[in-house]
mmCIF file as gemmi writes it, N, C-alpha and C atoms, coordinates in Angstrom:
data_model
loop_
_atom_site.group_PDB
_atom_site.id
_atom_site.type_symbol
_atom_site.label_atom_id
_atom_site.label_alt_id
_atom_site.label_comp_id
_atom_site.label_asym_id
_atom_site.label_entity_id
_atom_site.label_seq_id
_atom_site.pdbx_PDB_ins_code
_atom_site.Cartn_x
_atom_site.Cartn_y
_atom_site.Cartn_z
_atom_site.occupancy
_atom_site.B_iso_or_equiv
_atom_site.pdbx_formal_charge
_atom_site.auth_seq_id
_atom_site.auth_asym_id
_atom_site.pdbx_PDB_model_num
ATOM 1 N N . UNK Axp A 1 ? 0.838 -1.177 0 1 0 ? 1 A 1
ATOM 2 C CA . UNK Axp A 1 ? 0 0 0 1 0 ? 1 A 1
ATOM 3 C C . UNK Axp A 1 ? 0.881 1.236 0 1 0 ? 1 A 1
ATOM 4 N N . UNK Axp A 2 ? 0.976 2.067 -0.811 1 0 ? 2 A 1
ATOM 5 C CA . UNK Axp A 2 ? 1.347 3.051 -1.009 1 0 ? 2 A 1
ATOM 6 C C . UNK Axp A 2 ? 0.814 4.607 -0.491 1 0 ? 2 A 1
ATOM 7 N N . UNK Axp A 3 ? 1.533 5.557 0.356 1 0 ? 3 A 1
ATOM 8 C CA . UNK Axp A 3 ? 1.163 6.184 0.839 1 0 ? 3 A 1
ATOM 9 C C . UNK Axp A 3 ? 0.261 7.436 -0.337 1 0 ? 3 A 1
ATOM 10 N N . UNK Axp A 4 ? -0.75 7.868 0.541 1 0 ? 4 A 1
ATOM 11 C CA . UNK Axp A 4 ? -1.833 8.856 -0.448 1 0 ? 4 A 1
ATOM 12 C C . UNK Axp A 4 ? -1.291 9.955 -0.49 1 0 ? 4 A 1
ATOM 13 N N . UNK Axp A 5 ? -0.407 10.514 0.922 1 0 ? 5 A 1
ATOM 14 C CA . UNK Axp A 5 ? 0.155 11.659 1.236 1 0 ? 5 A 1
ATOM 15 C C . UNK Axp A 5 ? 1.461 11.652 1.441 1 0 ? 5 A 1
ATOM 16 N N . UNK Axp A 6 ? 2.621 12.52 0.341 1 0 ? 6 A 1
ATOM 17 C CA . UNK Axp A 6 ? 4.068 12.87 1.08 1 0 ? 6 A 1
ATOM 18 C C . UNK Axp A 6 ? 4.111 13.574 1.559 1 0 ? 6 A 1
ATOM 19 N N . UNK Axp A 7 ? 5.303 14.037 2.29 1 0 ? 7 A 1
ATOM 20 C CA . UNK Axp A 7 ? 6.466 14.628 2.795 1 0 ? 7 A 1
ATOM 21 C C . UNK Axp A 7 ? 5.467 16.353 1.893 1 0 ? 7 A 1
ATOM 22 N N . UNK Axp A 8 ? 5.562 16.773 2.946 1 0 ? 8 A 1
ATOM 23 C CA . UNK Axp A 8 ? 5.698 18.656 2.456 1 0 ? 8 A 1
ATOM 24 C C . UNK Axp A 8 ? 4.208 18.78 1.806 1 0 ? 8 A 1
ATOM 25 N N . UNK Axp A 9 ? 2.877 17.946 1.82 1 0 ? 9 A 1
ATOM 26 C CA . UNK Axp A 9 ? 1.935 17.855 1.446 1 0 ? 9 A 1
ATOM 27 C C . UNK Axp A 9 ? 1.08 18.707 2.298 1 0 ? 9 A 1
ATOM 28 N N . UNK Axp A 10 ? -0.062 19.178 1.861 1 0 ? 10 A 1
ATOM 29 C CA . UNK Axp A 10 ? -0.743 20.54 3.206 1 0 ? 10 A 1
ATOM 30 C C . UNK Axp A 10 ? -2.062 20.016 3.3 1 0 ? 10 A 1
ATOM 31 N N . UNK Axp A 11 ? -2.32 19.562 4.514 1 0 ? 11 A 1
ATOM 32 C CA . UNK Axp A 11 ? -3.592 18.754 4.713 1 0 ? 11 A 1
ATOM 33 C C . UNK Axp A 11 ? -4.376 19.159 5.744 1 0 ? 11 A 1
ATOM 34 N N . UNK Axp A 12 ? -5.651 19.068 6.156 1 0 ? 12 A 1
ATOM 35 C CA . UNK Axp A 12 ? -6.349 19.606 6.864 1 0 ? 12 A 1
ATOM 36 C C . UNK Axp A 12 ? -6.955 18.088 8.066 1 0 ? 12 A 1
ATOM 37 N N . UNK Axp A 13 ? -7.13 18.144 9.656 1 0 ? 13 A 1
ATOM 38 C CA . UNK Axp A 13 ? -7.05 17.395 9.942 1 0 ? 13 A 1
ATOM 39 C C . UNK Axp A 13 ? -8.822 17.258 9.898 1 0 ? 13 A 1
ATOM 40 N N . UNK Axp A 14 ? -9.857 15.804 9.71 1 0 ? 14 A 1
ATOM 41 C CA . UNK Axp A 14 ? -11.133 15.942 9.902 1 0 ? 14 A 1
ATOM 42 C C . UNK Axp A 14 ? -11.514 15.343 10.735 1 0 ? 14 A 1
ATOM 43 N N . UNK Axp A 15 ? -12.428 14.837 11.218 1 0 ? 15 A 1
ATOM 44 C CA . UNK Axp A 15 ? -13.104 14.458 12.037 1 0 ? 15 A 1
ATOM 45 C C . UNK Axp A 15 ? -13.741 12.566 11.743 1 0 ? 15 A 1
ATOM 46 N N . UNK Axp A 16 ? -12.886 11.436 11.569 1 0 ? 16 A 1
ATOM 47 C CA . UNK Axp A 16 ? -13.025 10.232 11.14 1 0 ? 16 A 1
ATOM 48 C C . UNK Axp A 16 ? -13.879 9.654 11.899 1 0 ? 16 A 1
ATOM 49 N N . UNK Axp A 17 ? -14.918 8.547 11.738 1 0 ? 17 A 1
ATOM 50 C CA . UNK Axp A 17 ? -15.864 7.641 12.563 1 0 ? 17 A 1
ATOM 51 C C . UNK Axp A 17 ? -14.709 6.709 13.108 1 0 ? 17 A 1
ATOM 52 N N . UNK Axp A 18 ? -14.321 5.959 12.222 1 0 ? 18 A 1
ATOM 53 C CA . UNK Axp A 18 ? -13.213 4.886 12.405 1 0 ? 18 A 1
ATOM 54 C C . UNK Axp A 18 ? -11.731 5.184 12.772 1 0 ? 18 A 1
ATOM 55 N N . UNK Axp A 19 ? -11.039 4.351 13.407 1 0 ? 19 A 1
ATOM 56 C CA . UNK Axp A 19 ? -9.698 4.483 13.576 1 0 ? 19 A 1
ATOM 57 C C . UNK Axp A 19 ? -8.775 5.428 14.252 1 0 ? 19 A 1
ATOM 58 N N . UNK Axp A 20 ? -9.97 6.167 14.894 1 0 ? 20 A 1
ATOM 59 C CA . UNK Axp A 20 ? -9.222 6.613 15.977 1 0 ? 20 A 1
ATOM 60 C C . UNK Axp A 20 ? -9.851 6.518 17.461 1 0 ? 20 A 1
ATOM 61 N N . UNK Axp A 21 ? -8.658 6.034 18.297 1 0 ? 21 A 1
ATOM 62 C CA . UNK Axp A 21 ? -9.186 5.382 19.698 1 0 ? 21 A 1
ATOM 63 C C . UNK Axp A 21 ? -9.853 6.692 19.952 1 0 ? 21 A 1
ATOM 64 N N . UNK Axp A 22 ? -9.918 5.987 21.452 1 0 ? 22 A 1
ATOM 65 C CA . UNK Axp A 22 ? -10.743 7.157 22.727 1 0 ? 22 A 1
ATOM 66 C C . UNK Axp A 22 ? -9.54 7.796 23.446 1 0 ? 22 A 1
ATOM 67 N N . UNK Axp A 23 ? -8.249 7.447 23.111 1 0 ? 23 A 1
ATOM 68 C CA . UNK Axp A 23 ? -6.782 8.368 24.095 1 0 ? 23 A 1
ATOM 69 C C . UNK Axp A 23 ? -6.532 9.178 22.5 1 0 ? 23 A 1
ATOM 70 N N . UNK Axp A 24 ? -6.879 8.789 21.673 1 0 ? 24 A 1
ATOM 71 C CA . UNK Axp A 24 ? -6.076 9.557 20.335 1 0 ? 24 A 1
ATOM 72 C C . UNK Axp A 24 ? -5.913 11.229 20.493 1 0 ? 24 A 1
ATOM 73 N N . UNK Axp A 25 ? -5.387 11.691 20.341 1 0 ? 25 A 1
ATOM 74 C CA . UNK Axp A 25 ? -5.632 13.261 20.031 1 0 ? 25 A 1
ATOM 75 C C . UNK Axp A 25 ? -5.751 14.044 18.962 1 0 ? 25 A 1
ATOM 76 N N . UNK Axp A 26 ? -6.118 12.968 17.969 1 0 ? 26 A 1
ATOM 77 C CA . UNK Axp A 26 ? -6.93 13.537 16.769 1 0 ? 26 A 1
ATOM 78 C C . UNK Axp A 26 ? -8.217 14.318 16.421 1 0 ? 26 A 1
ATOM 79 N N . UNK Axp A 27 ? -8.965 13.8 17.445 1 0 ? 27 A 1
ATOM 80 C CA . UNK Axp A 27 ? -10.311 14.649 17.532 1 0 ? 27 A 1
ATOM 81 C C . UNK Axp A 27 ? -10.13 15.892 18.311 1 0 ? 27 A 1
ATOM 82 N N . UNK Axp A 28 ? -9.467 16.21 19.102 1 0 ? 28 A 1
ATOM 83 C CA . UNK Axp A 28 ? -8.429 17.841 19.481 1 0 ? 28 A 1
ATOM 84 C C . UNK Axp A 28 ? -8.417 18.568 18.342 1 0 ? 28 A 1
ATOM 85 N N . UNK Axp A 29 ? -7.352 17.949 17.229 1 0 ? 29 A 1
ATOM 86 C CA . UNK Axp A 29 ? -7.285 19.001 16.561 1 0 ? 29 A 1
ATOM 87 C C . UNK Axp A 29 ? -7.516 18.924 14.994 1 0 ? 29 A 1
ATOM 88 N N . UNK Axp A 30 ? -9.116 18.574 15.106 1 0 ? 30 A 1
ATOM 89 C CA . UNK Axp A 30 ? -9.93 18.463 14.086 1 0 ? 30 A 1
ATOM 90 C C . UNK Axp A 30 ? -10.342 20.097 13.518 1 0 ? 30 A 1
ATOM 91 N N . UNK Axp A 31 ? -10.287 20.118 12.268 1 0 ? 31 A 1
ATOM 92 C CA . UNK Axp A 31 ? -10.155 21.524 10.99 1 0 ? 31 A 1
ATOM 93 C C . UNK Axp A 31 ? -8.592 21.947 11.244 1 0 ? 31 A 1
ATOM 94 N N . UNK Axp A 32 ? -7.834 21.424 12.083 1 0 ? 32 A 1
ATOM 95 C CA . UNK Axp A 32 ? -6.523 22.237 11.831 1 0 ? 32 A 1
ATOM 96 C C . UNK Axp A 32 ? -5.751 21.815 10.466 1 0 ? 32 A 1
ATOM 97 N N . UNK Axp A 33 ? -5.06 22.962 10.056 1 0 ? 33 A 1
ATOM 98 C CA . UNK Axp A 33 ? -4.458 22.665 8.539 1 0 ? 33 A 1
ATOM 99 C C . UNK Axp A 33 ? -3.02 22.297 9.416 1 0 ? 33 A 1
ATOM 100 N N . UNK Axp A 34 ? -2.024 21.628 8.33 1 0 ? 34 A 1
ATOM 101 C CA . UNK Axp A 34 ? -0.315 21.373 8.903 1 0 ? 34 A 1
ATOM 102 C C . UNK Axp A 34 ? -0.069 20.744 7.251 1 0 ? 34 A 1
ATOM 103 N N . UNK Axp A 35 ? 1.156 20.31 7.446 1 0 ? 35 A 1
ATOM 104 C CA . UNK Axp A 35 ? 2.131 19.58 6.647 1 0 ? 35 A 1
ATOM 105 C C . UNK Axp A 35 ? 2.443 18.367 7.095 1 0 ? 35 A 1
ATOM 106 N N . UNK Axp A 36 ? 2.119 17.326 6.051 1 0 ? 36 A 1
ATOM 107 C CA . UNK Axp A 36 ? 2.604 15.995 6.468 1 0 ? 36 A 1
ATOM 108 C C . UNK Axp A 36 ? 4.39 16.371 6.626 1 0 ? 36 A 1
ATOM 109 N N . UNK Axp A 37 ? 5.01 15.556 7.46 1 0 ? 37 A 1
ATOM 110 C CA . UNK Axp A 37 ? 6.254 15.39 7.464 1 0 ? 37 A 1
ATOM 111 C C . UNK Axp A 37 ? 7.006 14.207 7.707 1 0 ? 37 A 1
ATOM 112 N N . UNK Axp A 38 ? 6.238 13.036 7.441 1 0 ? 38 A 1
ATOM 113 C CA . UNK Axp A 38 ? 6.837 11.629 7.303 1 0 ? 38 A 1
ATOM 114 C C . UNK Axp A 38 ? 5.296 10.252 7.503 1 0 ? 38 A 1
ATOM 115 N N . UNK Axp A 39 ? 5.859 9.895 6.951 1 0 ? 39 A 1
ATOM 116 C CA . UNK Axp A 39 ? 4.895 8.707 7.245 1 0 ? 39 A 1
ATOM 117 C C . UNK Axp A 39 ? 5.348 7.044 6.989 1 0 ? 39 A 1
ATOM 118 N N . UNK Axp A 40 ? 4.77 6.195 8.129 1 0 ? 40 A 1
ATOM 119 C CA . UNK Axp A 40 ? 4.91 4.825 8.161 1 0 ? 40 A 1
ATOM 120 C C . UNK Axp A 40 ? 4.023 4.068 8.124 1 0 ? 40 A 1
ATOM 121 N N . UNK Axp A 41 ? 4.505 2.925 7.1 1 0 ? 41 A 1
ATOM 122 C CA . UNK Axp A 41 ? 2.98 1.543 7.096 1 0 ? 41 A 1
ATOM 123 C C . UNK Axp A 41 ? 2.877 0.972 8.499 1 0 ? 41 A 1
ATOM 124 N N . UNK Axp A 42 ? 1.946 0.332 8.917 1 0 ? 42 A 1
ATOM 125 C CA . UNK Axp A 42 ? 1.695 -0.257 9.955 1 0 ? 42 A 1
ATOM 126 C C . UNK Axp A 42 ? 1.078 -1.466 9.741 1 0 ? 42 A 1
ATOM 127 N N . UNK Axp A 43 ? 1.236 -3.009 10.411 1 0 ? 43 A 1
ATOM 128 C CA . UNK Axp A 43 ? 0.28 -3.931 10.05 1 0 ? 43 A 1
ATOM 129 C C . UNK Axp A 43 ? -0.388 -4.001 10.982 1 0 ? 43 A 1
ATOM 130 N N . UNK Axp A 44 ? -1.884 -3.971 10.499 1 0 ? 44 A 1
ATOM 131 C CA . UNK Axp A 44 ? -2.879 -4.112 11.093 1 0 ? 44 A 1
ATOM 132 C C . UNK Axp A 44 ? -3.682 -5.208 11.374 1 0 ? 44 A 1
ATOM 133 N N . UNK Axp A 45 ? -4.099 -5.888 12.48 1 0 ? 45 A 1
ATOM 134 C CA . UNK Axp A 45 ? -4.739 -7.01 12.435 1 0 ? 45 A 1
ATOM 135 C C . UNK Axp A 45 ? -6.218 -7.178 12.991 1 0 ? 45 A 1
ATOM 136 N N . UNK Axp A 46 ? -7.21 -8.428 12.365 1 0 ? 46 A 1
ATOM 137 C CA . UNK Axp A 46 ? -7.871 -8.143 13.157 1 0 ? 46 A 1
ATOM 138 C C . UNK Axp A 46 ? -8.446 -8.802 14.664 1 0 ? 46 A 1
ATOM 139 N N . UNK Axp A 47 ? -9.062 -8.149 15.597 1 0 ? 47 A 1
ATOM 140 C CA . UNK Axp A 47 ? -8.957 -8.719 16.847 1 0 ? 47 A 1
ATOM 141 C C . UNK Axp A 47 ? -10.726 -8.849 16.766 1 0 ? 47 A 1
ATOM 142 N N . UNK Axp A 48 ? -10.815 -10.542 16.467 1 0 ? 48 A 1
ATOM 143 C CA . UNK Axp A 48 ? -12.477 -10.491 16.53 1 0 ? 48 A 1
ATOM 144 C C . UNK Axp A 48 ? -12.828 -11.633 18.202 1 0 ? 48 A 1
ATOM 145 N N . UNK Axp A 49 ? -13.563 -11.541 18.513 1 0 ? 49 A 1
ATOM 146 C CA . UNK Axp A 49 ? -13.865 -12.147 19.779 1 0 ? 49 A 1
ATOM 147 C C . UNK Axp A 49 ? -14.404 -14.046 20.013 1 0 ? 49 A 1
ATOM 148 N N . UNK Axp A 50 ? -14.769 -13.882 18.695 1 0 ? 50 A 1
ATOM 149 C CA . UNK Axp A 50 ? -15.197 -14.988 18.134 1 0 ? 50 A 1
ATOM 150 C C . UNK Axp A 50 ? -14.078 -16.242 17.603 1 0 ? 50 A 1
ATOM 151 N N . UNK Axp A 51 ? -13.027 -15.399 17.678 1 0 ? 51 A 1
ATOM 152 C CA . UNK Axp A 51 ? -11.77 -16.381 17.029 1 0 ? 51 A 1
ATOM 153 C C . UNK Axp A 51 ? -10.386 -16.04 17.757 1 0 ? 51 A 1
ATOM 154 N N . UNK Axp A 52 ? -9.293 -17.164 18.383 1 0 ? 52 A 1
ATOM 155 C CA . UNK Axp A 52 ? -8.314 -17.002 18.742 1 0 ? 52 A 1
ATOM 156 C C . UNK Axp A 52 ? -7.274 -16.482 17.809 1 0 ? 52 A 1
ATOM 157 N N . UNK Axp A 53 ? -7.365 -16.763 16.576 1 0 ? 53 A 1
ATOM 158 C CA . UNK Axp A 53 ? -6.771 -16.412 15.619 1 0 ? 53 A 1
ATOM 159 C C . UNK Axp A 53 ? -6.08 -15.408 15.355 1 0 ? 53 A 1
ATOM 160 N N . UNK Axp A 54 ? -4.845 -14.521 15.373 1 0 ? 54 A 1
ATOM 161 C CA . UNK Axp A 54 ? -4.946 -13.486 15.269 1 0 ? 54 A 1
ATOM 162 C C . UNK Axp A 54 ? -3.358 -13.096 14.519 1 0 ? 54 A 1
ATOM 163 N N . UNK Axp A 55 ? -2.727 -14.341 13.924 1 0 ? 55 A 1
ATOM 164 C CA . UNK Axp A 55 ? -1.67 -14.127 13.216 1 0 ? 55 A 1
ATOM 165 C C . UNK Axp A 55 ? -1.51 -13.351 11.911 1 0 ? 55 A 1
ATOM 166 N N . UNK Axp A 56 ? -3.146 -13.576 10.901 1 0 ? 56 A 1
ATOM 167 C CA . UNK Axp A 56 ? -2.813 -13.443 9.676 1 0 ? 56 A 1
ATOM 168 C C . UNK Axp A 56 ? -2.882 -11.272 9.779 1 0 ? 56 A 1
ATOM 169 N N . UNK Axp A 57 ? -2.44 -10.798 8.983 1 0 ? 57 A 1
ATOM 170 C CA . UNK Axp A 57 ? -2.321 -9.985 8.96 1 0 ? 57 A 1
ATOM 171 C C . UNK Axp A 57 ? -3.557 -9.634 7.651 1 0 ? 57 A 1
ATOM 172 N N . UNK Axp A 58 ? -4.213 -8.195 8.134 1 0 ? 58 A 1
ATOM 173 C CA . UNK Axp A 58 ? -5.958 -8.208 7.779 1 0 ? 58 A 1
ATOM 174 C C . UNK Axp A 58 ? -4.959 -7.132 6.498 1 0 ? 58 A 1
ATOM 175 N N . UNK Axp A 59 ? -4.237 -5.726 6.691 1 0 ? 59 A 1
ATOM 176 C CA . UNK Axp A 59 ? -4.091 -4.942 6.133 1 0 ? 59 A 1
ATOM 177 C C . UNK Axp A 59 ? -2.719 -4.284 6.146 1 0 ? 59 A 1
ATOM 178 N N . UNK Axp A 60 ? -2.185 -3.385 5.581 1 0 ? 60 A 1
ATOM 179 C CA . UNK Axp A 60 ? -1.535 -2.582 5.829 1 0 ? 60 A 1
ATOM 180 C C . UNK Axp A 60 ? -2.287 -1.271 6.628 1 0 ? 60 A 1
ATOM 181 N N . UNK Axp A 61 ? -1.695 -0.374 7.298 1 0 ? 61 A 1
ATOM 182 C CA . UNK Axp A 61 ? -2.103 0.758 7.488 1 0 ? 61 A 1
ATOM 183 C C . UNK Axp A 61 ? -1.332 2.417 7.558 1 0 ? 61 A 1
ATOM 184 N N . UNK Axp A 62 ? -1.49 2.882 6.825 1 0 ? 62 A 1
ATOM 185 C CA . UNK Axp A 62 ? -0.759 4.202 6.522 1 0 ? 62 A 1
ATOM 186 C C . UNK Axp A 62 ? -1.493 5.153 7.941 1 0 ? 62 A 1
ATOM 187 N N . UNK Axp A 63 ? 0.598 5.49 8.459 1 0 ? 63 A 1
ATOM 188 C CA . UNK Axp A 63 ? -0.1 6.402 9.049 1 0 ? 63 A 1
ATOM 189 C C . UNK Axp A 63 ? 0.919 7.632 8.983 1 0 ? 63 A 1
ATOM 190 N N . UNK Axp A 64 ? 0.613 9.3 9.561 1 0 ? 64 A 1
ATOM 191 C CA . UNK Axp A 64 ? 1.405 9.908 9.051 1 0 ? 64 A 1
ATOM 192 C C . UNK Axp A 64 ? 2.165 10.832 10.196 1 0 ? 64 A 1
ATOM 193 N N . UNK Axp A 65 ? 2.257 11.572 10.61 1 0 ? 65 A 1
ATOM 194 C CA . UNK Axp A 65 ? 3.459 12.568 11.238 1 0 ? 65 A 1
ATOM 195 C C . UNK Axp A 65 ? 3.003 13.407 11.015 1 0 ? 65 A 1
ATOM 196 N N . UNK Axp A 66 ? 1.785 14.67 11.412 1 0 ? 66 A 1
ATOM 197 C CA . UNK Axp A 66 ? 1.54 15.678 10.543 1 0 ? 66 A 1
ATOM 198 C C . UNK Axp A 66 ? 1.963 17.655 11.71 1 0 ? 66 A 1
ATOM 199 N N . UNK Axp A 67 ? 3.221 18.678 10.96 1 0 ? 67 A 1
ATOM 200 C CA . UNK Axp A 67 ? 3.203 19.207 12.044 1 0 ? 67 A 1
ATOM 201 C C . UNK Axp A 67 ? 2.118 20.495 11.61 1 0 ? 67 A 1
ATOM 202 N N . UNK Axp A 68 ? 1.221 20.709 12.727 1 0 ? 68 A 1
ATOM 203 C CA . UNK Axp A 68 ? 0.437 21.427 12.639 1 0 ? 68 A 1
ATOM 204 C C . UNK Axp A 68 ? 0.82 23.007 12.151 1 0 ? 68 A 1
ATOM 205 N N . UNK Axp A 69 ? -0.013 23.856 11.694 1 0 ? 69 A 1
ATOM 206 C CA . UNK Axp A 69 ? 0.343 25.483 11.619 1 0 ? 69 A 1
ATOM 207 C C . UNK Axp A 69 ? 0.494 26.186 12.886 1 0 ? 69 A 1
ATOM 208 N N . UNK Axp A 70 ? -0.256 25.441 13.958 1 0 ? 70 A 1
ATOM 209 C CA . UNK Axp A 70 ? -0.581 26.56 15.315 1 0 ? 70 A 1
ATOM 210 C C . UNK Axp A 70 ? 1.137 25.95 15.749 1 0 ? 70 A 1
ATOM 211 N N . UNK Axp A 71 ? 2.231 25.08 15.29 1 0 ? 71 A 1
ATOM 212 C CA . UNK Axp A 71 ? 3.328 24.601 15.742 1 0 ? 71 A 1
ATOM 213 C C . UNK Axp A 71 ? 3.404 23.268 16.709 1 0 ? 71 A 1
ATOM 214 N N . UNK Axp A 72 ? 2.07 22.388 16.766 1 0 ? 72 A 1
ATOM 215 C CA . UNK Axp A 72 ? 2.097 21.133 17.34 1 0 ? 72 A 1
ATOM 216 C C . UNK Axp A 72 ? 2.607 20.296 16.315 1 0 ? 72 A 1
ATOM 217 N N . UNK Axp A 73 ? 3.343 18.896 16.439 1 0 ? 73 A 1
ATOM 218 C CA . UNK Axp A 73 ? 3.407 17.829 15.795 1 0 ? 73 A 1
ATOM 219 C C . UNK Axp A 73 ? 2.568 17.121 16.37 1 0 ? 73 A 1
ATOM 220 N N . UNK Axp A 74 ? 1.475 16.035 15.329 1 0 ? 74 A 1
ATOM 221 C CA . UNK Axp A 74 ? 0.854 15.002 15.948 1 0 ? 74 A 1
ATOM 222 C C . UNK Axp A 74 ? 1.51 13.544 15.173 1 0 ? 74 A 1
ATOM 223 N N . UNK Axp A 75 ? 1.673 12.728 15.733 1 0 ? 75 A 1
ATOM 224 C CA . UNK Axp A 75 ? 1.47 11.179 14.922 1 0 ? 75 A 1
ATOM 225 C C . UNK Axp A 75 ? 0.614 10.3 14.894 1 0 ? 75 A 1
ATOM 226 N N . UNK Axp A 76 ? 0.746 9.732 14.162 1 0 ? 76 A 1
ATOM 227 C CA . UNK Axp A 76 ? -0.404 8.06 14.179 1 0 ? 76 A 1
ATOM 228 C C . UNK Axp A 76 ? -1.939 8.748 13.525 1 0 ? 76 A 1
ATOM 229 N N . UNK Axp A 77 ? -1.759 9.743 12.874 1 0 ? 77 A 1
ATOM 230 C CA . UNK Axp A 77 ? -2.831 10.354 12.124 1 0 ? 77 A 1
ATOM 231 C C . UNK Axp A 77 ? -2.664 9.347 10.584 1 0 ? 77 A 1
ATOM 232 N N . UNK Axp A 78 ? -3.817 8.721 11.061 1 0 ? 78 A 1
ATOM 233 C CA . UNK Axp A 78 ? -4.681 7.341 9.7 1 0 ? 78 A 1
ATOM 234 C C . UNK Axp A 78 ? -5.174 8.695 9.055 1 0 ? 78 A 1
ATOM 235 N N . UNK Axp A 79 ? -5.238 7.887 7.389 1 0 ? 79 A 1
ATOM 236 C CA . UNK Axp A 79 ? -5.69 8.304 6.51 1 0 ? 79 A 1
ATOM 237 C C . UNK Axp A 79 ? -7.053 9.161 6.544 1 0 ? 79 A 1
ATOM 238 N N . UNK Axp A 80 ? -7.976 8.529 6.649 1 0 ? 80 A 1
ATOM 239 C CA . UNK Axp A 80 ? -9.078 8.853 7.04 1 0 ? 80 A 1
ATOM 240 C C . UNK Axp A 80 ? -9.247 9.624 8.232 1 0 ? 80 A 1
ATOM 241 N N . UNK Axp A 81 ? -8.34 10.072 8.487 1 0 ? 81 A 1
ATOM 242 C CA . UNK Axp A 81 ? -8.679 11.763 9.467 1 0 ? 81 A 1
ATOM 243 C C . UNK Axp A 81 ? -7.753 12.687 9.064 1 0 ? 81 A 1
ATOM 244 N N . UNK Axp A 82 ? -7.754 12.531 7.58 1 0 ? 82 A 1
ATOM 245 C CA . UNK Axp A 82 ? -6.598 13.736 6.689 1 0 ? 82 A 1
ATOM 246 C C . UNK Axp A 82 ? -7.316 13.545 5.389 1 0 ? 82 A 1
ATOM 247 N N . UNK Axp A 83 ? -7.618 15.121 5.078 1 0 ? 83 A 1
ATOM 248 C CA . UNK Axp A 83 ? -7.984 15.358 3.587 1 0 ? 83 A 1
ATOM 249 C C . UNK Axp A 83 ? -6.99 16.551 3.175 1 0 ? 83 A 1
ATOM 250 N N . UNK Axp A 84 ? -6.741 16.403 1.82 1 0 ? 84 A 1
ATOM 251 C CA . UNK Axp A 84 ? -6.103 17.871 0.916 1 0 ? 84 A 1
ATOM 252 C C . UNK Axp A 84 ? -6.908 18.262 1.156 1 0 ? 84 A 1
ATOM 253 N N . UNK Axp A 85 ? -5.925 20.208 2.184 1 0 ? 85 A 1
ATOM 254 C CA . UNK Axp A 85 ? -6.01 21.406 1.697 1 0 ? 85 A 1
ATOM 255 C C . UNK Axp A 85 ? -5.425 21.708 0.571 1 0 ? 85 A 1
ATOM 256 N N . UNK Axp A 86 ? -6.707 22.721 0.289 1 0 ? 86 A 1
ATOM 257 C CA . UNK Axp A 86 ? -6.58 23.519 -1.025 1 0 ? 86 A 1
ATOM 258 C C . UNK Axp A 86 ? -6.631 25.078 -0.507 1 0 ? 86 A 1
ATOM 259 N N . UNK Axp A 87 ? -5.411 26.028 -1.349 1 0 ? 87 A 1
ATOM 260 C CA . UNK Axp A 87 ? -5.7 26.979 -0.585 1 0 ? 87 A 1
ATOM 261 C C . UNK Axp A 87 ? -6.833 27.713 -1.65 1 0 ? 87 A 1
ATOM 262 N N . UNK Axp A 88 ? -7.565 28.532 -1.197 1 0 ? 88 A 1
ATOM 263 C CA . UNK Axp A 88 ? -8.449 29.312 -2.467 1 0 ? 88 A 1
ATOM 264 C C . UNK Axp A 88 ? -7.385 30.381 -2.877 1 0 ? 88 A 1
């Protein structure tokens, strides 16, 4: 899986249903604009209750490094709580 977003890319952070816990601090700083500044795959698995199983690996997961404009860095910002800014 190939990342959607590089390095020096200007993204706005949103507000995702999925994939981000209840400690995350993504929903903090939801509409803030920043710059991606690195990003790593992650394997993701899944943990179902119904099955001991839990070797095979379900996905990859992109996640990114993004440092904010107000001057925070956040990490572990999944795809789906980052869309392109566009400036008008």
């Amino acid at each position: 899986m190939a990342a959607k977003y590089f390095s020096g890319a200007r993204v706005r952070i949103r507000d995702a249903q999925r994939g981000v816990g209840a400690l995350s601090d993504v929903r903090r700083y939801r509409d803030q604009i920043g710059q991606i500044i690195g990003s790593t795959a992650l394997i993701a698995f899944a943990a179902r209750p119904w099955t001991e199983e839990t070797s095979v690996a379900v996905h990859l997961l992109q996640v990114y490094k993004v440092r904010l404009d107000v001057g925070i860095e956040i990490d572990y910002v999944t795809e789906d709580c980052l869309e392109v800014f566009e400036q008008a």
